[in-house]
N, C-alpha and C positions, 0 to 999 in steps of 0.2 A: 656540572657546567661551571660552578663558581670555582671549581678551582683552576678553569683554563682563562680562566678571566684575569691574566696577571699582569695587563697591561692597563695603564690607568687609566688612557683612553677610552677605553672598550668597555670600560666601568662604567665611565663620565658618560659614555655614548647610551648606555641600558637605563642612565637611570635617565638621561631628558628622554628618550622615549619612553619612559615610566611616569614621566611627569608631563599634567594637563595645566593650560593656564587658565583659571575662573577673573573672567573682568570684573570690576567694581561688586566683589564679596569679601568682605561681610560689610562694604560699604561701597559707596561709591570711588573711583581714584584708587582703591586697593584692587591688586593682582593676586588672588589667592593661588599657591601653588598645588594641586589636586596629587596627591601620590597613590589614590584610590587606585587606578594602571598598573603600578607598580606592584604592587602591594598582591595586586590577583597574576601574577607572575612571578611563577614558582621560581624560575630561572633569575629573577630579577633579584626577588626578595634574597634566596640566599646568596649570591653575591653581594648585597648589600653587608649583612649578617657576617658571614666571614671576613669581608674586607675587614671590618669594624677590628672582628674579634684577630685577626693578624696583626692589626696595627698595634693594637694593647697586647696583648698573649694574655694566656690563663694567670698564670703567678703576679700581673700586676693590678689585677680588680677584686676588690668582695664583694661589692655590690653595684648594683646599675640601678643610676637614678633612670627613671624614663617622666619625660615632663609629660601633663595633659593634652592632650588625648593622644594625637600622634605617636611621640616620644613612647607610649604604652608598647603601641604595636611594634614598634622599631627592637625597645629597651627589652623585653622580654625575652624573644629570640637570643638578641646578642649575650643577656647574662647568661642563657645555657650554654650559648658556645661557650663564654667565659670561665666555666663552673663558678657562679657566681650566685649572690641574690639580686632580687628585683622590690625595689623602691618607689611606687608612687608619689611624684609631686600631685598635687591636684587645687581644682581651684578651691575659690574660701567656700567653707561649710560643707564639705564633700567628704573629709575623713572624719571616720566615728570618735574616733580617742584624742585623749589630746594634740594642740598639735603646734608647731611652729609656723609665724606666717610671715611672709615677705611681698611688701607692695610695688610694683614696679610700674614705666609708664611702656606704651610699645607704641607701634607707630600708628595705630585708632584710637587710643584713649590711656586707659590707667586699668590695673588689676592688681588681684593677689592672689598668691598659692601658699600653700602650706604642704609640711610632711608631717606626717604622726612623728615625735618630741623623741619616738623610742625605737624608732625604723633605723636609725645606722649606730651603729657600736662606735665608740669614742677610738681615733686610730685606723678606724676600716678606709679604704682606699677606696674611694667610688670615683667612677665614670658616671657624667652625665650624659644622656642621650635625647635629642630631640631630629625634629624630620629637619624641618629649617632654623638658620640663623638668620635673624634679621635685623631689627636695631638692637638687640644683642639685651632687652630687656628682662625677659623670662629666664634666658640664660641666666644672668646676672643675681638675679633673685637663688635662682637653685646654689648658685654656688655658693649663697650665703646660707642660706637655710641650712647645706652639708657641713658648711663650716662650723654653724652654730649649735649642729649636734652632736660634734667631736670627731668628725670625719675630715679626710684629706682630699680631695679633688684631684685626681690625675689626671683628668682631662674633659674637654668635651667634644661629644662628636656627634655629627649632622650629615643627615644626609646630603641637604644643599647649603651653601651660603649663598645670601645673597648680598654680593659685596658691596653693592652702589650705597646699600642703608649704612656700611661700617660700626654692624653690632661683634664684630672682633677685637675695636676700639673699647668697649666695654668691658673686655675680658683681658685685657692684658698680661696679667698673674696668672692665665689659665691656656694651657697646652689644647690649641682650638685645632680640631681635624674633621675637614668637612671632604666628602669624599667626591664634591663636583662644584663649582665656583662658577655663579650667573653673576 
């Protein structure tokens, strides 16, 4: 089914039907986006997946970052289509081995993630992968984190933006492809 899916609408269309809104989680005033729908939707998921991996092709990824937790289930998939590796960001004190960490603020508070120091080869070409963009702050962190382990950033992709926060302002230096735009 994902490959009759060539029209971008009918994308945009599968994946807000894949997507539930949670009011005030993980606080109050926040809209949590639930891609949990999606995600048990075989038809959904690999449409997602392929679009991703069409949009970059094989020859221009070695590895895919996928940010915590989301980005996991997303980023995984897509590095197989990609023939690719897979990269966890994760938050602080979460990887065993050494690791690189970058703090950022997002639109509830402040955090950090980190990547193990020895996860991308100097030169390797990653995509980063997460569900949402939103103030554009986790993003922002990964790209540094890739950059500071001698990797290149060729893009990042999301399943949603959501434009009103303008976390693509963030990212300006980075080729942002989100495959649906709230």
């Amino acid at each position: 089914m994902a490959e009759q899916l060539t029209d971008r609408a009918d994308l945009s269309d599968l994946i807000a039907a894949g997507i539930r809104d949670i009011p005030d989680f993980p606080k109050p005033g926040i809209t949590f986006k639930d891609i949990t729908p999606l995600l048990g939707t075989p038809e959904a998921l690999r449409a997602v997946v392929s679009a991703v991996a069409a949009y970059y092709g094989t020859d221009a990824v070695d590895a895919v970052v996928g940010l915590e937790a989301r980005g996991f289930i997303l980023g995984a998939p897509i590095a197989l289509e990609l023939d690719a590796g897979f990269v966890p960001v994760r938050k602080a004190g979460k990887l065993p081995a050494r690791t690189l960490r970058e703090s950022y603020d997002l639109e509830y508070g402040t955090a950090t993630v980190e990547l193990h120091a020895d996860a991308i080869t100097p030169g390797s070409r990653v995509l980063i992968v997460d569900d949402v963009l939103a103030t554009g702050g986790t993003a922002r962190a990964a790209v540094e984190l890739v950059r500071r382990a001698g990797g290149t950033v060729v893009g990042l992709s999301v399943l949603m933006e959501l434009a009103f926060l303008q976390g693509r302002d963030q990212l300006t230096d980075v080729d942002v492809h989100a495959l649906t735009v709230v």
